[in-house]
C-alpha positions as CSV (number, residue, x, y, z in Angstrom):
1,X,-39.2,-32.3,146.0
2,X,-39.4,-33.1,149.7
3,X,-41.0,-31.2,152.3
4,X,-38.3,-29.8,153.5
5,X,-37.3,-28.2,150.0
6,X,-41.2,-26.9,150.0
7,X,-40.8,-25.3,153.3
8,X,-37.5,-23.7,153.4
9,X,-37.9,-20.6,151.0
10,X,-41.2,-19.6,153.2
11,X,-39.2,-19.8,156.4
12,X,-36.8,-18.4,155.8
13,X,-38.8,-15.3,154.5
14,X,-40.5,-15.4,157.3
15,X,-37.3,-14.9,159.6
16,X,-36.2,-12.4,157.5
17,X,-37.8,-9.3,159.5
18,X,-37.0,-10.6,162.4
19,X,-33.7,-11.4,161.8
20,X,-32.2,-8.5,159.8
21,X,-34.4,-5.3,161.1
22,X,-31.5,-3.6,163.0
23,X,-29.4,-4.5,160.1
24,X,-31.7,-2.7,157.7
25,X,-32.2,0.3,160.3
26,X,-28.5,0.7,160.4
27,X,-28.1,1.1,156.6
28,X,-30.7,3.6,155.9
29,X,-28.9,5.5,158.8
30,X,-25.3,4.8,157.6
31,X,-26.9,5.7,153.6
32,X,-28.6,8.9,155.3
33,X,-25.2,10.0,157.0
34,X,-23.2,9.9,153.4
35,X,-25.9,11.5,151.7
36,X,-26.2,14.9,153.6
37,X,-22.1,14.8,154.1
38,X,-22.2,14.9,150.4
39,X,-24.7,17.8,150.2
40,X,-22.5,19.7,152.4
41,X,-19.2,18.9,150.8
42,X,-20.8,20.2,147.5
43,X,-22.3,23.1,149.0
44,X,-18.7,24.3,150.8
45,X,-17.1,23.3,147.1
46,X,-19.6,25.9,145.0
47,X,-18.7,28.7,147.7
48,X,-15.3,28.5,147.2
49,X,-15.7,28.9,143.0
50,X,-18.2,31.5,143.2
51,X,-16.8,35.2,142.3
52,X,-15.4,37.2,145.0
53,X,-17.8,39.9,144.4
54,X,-21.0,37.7,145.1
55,X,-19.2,35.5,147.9
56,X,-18.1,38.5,149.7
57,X,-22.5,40.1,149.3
58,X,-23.1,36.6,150.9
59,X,-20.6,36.7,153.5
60,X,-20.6,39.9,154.4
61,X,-23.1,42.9,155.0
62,X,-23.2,45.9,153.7
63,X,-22.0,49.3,155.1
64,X,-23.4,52.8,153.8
65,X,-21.0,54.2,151.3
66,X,-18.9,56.9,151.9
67,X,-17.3,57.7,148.5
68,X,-21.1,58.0,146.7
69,X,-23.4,61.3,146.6
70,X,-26.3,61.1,149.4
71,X,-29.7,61.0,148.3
72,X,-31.4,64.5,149.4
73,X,-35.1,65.0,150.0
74,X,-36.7,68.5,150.4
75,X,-39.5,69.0,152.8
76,X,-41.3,72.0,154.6
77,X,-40.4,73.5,157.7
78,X,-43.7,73.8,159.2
79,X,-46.8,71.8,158.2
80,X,-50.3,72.7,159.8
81,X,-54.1,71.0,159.0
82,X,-56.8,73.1,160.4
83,X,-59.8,71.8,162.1
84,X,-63.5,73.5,162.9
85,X,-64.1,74.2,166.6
86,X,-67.3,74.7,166.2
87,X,-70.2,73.3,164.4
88,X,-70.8,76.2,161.5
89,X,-70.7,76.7,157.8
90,X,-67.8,77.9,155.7
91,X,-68.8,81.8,155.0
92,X,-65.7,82.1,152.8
93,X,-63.3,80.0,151.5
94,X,-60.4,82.4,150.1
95,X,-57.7,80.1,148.7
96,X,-57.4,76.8,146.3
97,X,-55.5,74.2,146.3
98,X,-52.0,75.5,145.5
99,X,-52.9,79.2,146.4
100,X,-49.7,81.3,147.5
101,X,-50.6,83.2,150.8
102,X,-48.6,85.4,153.0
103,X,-48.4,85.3,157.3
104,X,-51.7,86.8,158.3
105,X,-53.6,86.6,155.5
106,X,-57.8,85.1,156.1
107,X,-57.6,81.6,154.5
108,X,-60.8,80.7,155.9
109,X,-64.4,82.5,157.5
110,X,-66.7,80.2,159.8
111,X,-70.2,81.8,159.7
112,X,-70.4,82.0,163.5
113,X,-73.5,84.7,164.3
114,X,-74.7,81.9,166.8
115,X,-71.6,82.0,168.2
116,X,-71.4,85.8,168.3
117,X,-75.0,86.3,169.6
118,X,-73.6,83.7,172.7
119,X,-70.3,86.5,173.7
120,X,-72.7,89.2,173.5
121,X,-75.0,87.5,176.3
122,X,-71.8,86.6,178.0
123,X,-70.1,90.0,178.0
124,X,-73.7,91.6,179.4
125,X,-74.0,89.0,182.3
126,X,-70.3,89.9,183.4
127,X,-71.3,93.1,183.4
128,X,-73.8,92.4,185.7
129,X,-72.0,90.1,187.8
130,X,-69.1,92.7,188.2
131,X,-71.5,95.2,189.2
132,X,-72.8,93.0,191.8
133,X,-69.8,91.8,193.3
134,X,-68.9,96.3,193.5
135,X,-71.7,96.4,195.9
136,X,-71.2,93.3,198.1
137,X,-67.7,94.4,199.0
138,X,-69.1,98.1,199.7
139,X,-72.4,96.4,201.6
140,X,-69.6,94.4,203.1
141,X,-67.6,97.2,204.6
142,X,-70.6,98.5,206.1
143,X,-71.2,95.2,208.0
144,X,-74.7,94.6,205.9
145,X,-73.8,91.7,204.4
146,X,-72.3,88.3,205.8
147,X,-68.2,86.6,204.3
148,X,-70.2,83.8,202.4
149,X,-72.4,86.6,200.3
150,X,-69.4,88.8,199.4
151,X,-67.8,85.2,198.4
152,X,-70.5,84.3,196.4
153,X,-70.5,87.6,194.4
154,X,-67.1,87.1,193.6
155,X,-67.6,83.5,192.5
156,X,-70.0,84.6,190.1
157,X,-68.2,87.4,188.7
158,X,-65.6,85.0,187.9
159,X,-67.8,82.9,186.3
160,X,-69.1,85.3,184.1
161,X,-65.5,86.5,182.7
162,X,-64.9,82.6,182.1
163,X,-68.0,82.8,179.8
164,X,-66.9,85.7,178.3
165,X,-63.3,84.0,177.3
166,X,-64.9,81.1,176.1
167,X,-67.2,82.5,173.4
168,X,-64.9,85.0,172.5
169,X,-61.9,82.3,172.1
170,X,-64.4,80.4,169.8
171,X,-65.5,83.6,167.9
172,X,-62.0,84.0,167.4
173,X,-61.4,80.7,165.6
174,X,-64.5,81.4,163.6
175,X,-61.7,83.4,161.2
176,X,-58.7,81.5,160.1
177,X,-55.4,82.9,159.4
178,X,-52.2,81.8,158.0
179,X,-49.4,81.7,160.8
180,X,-47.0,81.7,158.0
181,X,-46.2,82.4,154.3
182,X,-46.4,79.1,152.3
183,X,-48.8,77.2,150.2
184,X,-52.1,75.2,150.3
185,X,-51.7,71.8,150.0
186,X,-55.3,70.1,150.4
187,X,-58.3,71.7,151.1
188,X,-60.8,69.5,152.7
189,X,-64.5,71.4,152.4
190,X,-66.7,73.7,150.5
191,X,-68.1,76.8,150.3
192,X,-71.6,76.8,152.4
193,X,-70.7,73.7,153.7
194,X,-71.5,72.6,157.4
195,X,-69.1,71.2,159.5
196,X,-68.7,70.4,163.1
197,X,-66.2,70.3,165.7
198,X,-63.0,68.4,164.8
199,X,-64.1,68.5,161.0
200,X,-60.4,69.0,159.4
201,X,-60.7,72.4,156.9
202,X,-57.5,72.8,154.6
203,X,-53.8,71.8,155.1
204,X,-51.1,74.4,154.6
205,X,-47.7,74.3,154.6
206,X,-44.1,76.7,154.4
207,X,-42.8,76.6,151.0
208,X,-40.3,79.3,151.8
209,X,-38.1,77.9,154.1
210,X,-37.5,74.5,152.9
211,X,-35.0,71.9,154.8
212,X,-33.0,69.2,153.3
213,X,-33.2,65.9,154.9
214,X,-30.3,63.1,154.4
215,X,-29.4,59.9,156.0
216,X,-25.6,60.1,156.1
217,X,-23.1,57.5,157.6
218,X,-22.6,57.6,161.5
219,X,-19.1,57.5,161.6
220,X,-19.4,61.2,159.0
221,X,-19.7,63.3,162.9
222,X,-16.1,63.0,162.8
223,X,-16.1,65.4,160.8
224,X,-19.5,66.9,160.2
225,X,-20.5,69.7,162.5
226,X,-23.3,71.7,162.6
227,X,-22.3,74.7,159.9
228,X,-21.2,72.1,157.7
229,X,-21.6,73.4,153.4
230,X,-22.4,70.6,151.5
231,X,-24.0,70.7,147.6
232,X,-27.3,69.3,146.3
233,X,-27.9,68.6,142.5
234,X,-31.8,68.7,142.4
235,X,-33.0,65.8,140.0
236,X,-36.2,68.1,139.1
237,X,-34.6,71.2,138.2
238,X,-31.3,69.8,137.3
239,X,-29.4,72.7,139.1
240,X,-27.4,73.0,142.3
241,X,-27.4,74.6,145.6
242,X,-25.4,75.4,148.3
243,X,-26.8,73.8,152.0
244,X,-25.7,74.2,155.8
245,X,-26.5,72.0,158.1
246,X,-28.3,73.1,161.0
247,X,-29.7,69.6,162.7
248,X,-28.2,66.8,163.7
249,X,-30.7,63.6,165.1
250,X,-30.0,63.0,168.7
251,X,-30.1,59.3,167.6
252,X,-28.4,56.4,165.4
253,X,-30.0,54.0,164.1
254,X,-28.4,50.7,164.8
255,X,-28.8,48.3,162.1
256,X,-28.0,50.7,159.1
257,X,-25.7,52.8,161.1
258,X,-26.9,56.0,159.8
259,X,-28.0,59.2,161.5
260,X,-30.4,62.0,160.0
261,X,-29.0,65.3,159.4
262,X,-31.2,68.3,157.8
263,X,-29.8,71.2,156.0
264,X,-30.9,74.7,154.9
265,X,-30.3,77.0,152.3
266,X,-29.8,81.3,153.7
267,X,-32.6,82.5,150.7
268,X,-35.5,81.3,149.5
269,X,-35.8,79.5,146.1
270,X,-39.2,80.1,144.1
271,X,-38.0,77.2,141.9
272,X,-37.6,74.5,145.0
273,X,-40.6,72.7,146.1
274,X,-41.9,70.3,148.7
275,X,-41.0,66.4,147.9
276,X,-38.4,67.1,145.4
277,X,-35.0,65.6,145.6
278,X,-31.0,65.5,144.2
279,X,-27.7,64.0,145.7
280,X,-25.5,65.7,147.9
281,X,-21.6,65.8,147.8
282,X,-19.7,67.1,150.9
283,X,-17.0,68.9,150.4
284,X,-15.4,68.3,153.6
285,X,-15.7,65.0,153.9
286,X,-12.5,62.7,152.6
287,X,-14.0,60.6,150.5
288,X,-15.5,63.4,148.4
289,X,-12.9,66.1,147.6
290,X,-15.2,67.2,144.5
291,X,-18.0,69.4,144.3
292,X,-20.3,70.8,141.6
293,X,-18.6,73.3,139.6
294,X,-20.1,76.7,139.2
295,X,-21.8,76.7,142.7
296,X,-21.5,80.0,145.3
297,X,-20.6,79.3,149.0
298,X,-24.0,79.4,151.2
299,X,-22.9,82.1,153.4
């Protein structure tokens, strides 16, 4: 074999970078380029054979229903947590957890003698001070005593009656009552036990006049008005009621397109509580012409 028969094979793998680098450069792209039109091709093909239920959930997004029952949750009209304005100890503690109560009824007695013995000493210096500033003005009139003394007894007659307010605003807090009839829902302390300002005490709410909250379709206030009878079936009781609406949110929200609504019933129900729930139908609304059978108009 002669040299140049040796030779050639390494030369001419040593020109082959050089030679076919944009060649090889061009047919990963070009190999790239058929690949991913491939991938699309394929995907666009399985859309077009999948089932026009599932293409159109892909396609398409959803939109509250209108022909369905809403879902329905029951919550109180008024929920208050009491706090300790004072540091003290609970003197009594009158209700439990669950307790039935009426408006006006003492839920809770701060043992506030401290607090007492403070108005006392308050109301005696206002007494004084008020006596006080009766004889600077007569004093005054007689040309005895000078503007800035008569303004100084008045100042501190003032004072005193803002004392007086103050300990006997605290002393009033000292006894909790209920502002409404309802239920205890968590009670937070102990008998004999200390607390100090800010300390929450117990949590009460109004189980008596319970409101209906739903998220219902915007485009239902073309025909849902304030007034509006519509029919819950509560899931817990398995029993239905007759609702009015009485609020309407000021607001939509956008991306669901719904808008809160809250509804009342004209009498209490001893068998409705706080948190349960049902579906309602509307009666008035076109897409539900049915209602629950056996069910009185809310009047």
């Amino acid at each position: 074999m002669s040299l140049s028969d040796d030779t050639s094979p390494n030369l001419q793998h040593a020109d082959y970078p050089k030679n076919n680098l944009k060649s090889l450069v061009v047919l990963n792209f070009v190999s790239f380029l058929v690949f991913s039109y491939a991938q699309i091709g394929y995907a666009e093909t399985t859309l077009d054979h999948l089932p026009a239920s599932l293409s159109m959930s892909i396609n398409t997004s959803p939109t509250p229903s209108s022909g369905t029952p809403e879902y329905v949750v029951i919550q109180p009209s008024d929920i208050a947590t009491f706090s300790s304005e004072t540091a003290a100890s609970i003197a009594e503690l009158n209700v439990r957890e669950g307790s039935q109560f009426k408006k006006g009824d003492v839920l809770v007695k701060l043992d506030c003698r401290l607090q007492q013995a403070e108005l006392e000493k308050a109301q005696a210096q206002s007494k004084t001070a008020t006596l006080a500033e009766e004889s600077a003005i007569k004093l005054k009139s007689y040309g005895s005593i000078s503007e800035l003394e008569l303004v100084k007894a008045h100042s501190d007659a003032a004072i005193a009656k803002a004392e007086v307010d103050k300990f006997n605003a605290i002393v009033e807090k000292c006894i909790i009552k209920a502002p409404f009839s309802g239920s205890v829902a968590e009670i937070m302390v102990h008998p004999l036990e200390t607390v100090k300002p800010g300390d929450p005490l117990l949590k009460i709410m109004n189980t008596e006049n319970l409101e209906f909250e739903i998220q219902i379709p915007s485009n239902w206030l073309k025909w849902l008005k304030i007034g509006s009878l519509f029919y819950v079936h509560i899931n817990e009781t398995n029993k239905n009621v007759a609702v009015n609406v009485i609020r309407i949110d000021p607001q939509i929200e956008s991306i669901s397109q719904t808008i809160k609504i809250t509804g009342s019933i004209p009498h209490p129900d001893a068998s409705l509580l706080p948190g349960m729930s049902g579906q309602a139908i509307f009666p008035d609304n076109p897409d539900q012409k049915n209602k629950p059978a056996g069910q009185n108009h809310a009047k």
